[in-house]
N, C-alpha and C positions, 0 to 999 in steps of 0.2 A: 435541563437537557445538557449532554455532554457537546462543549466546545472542542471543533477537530480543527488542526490547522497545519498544513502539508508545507514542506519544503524539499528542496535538493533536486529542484528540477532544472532545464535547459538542454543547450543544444548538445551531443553528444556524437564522438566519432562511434561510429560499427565497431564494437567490441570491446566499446567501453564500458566502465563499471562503478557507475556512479552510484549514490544511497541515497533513499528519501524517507524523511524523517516524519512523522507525523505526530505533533506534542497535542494530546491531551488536557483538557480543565480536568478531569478526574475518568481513573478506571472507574467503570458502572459497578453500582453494588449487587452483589449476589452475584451469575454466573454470567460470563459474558464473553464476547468474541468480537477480535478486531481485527479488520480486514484491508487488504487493498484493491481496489477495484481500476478498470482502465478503458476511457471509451475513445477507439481514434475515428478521426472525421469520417462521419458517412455511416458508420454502425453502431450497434448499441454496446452498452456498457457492462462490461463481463467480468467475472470474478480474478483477480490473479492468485492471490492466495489468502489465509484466513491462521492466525492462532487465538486460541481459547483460552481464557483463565487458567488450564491446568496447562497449558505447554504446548498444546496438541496441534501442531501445521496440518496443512491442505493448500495443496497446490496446483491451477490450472497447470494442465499437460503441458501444454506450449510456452512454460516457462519453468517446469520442474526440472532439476537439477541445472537451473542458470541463475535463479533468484531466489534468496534466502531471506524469510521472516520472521523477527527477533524481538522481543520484549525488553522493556528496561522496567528491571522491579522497583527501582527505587524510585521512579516516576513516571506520571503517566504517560511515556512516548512509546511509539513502534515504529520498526525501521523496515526498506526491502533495500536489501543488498544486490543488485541487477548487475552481473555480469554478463560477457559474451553480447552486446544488446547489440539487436538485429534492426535493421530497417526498417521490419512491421511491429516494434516495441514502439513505435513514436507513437504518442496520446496522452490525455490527458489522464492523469494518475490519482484517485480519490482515495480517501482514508473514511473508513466506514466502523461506526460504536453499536455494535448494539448488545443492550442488556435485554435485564427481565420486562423494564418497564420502559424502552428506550432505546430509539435507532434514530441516529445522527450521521450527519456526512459533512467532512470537510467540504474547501470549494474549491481543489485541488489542484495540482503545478502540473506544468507541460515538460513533456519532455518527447525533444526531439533528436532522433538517430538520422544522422547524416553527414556525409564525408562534406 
């Protein structure tokens, strides 16, 4: 099973634009997608955004065009680039693997928006 392990989280001013990293034990073999996920207190846990083995992003609405999702080929890490971050960005931020044969989740960092 793919080891997921999250950082770059904490407390953060409104509008700031911090990155969190999520390093990988290994890309899953064959075709796969890795994602970030975010659940803040009191509701459930919703998709942020997702790229695919070929490149391919997806982005919840309520964060498209403020947070950008990046691969690093030469190991197995994925990044979210969170600009502009708003006051209802504060949550808990998960790193999500799933292959053909395998869906893992980090245990993910907080990150909190507030002056």
């Amino acid at each position: 099973q793919v080891q997921l392990v999250e950082s770059g989280g904490g407390l953060v001013e409104p509008g700031g634009s911090p990155t969190l990293s999520c390093q990988a034990s290994e890309y899953p073999s064959g075709f796969y997608v890795m994602a970030w996920y975010r659940q803040a207190p009191g509701k459930e846990r919703e998709h942020v955004a997702d790229i695919s083995k070929f490149g391919i992003t997806k982005y919840n609405p309520s964060v498209e065009g403020r947070f950008t999702i990046s691969r690093d080929n030469a190991r197995p890490t994925i990044f979210l680039k969170m600009d502009s971050l708003k006051p209802e960005d504060t949550a808990v931020y998960y790193c999500r693997s799933t292959g053909e044969t395998d869906d893992s989740w980090g245990q993910g960092t907080q990150v909190t928006v507030s002056s």
